[in-house]
N, C-alpha and C positions, 0 to 999 in steps of 0.2 A: 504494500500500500504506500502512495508516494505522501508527504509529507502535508502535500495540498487537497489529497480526499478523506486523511488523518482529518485535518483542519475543520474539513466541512463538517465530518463526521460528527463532531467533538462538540463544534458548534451547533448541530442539529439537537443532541443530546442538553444541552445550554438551555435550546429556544424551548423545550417542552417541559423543561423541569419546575417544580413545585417553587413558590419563593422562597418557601425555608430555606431547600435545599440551595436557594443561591446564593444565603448566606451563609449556610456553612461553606459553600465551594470558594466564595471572595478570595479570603487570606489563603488558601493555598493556593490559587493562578496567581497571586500577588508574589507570592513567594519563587514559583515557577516560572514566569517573568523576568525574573530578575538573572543576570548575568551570573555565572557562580562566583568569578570573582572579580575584582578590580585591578589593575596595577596604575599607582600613584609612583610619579617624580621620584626620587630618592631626595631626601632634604638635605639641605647644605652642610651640614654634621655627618651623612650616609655618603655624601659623594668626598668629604677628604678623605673618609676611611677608603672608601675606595679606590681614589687617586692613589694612597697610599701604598697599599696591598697590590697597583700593580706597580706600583714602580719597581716594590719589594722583589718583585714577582720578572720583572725585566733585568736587575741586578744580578738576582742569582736565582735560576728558573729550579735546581737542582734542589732547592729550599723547600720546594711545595709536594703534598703528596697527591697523588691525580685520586678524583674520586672511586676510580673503581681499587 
């Protein structure tokens, strides 16, 4: 099922439903809606540390351990 007859589907299910029931459904589409998460700037304190850690990081590469 493509993601646009999901849609309709879902919506159809919407248009018939009871009022209660649309407000119990509200706060969960509200929640499901929403992006999972954000990514914000690094603030001026995050990016000396990071300026830092690579300079660290281009002086002596042999310093760092790789993640795996």
């Amino acid at each position: 099922m493509t993601a646009t007859a999901l849609r309709k589907e879902l919506q159809g299910y919407i248009a018939t439903m009871p009022e209660q029931n649309l407000n119990a459904l509200k706060p969960l589409l509200l929640v499901l809606s929403q992006p999972p998460y954000t990514i914000e700037p690094a603030s001026p304190s995050e990016r000396k540390r990071i300026d830092r850690r690579v300079k660290e990081y281009r002086e002596n590469p042999a310093s760092f351990v790789p993640l795996e």
